[in-house]
C-alpha positions in Angstrom: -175.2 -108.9 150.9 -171.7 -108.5 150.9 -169.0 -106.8 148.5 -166.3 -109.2 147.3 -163.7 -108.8 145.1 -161.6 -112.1 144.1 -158.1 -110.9 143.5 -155.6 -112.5 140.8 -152.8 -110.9 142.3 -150.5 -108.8 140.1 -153.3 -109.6 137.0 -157.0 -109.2 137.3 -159.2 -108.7 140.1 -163.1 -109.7 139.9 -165.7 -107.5 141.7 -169.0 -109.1 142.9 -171.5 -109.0 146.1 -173.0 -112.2 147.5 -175.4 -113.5 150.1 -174.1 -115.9 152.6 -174.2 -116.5 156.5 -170.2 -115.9 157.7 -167.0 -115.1 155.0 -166.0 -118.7 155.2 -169.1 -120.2 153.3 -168.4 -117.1 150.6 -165.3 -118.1 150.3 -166.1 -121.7 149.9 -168.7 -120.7 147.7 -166.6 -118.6 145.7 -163.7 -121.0 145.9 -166.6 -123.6 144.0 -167.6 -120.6 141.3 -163.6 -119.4 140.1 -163.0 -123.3 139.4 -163.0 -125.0 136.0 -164.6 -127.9 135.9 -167.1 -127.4 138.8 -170.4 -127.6 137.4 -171.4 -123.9 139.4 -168.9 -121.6 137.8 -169.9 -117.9 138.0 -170.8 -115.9 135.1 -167.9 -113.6 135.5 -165.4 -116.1 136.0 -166.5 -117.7 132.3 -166.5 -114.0 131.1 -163.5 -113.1 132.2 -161.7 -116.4 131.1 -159.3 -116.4 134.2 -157.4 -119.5 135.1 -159.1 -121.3 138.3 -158.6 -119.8 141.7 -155.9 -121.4 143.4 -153.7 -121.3 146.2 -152.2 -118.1 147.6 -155.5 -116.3 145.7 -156.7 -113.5 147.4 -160.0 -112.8 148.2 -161.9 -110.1 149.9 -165.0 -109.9 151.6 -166.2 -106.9 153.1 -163.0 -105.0 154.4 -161.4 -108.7 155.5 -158.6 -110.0 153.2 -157.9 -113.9 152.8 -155.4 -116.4 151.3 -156.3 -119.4 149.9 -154.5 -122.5 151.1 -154.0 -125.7 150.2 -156.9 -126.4 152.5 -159.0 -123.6 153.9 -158.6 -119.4 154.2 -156.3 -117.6 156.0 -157.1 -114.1 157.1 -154.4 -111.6 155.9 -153.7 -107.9 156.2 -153.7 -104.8 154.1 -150.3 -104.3 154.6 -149.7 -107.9 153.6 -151.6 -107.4 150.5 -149.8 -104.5 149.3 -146.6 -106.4 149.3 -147.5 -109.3 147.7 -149.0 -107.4 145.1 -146.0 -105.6 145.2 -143.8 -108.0 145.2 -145.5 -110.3 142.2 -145.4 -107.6 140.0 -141.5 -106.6 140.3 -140.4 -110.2 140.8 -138.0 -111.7 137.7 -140.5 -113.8 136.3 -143.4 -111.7 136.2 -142.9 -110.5 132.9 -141.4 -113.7 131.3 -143.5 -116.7 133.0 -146.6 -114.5 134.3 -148.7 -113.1 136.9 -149.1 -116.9 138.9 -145.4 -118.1 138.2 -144.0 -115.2 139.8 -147.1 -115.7 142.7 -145.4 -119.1 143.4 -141.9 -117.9 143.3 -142.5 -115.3 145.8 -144.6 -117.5 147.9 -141.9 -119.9 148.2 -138.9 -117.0 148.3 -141.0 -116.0 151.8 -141.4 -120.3 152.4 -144.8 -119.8 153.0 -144.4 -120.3 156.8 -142.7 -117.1 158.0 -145.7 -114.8 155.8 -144.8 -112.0 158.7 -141.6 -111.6 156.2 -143.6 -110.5 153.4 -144.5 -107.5 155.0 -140.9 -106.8 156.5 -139.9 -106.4 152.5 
């Protein structure tokens, strides 16, 4: 069993533990449950009536962090966690457009490819 928590970053963030062989098929698995439209959608997702998990999510399992791309996980840091979380909830939009809006924005202020910037902010 393992402790997740599925992190809407700068809004809500979703506690749960799960059964599974590595992270990567809870993740997958989870990826399946936080999406409308899937046919397994988790309880809590429906309860909770948060938009879909989508990329640049967050999702911890364990004490591991991960990102979700446009195709697969990427395994990120505290540190890297702290300032997007930090830097979501200052950014312009946040309060205007919304916790994913600004998400985006800072995503592609960083442009996604040099992430090691996020931390340096």
């Amino acid at each position: 069993m393992k402790n997740v928590l599925v992190n809407y970053v700068g809004d809500v963030a979703i506690k749960l533990c799960m059964h599974g062989e590595s992270d990567m098929e809870i993740l997958e698995t989870i990826f399946d449950q936080f999406n409308h439209g899937s046919g397994q959608e988790h309880p809590l997702f429906l309860e909770k009536k948060v938009r879909s998990l989508s990329v640049h999510d967050l999702v911890r399992v364990d004490d591991k962090w991960y990102q979700c791309e446009s195709v697969g996980w990427n395994l990120v840091t505290d540190e890297y966690v702290d300032s997007l979380e930090r830097l979501v909830v200052t950014h312009p939009s946040f309060k205007e457009e919304g916790p994913w809006y600004a998400l985006q924005q800072v995503m592609w202020d960083v442009k996604v490819n040099d992430r090691n910037k996020l931390i340096e902010s």
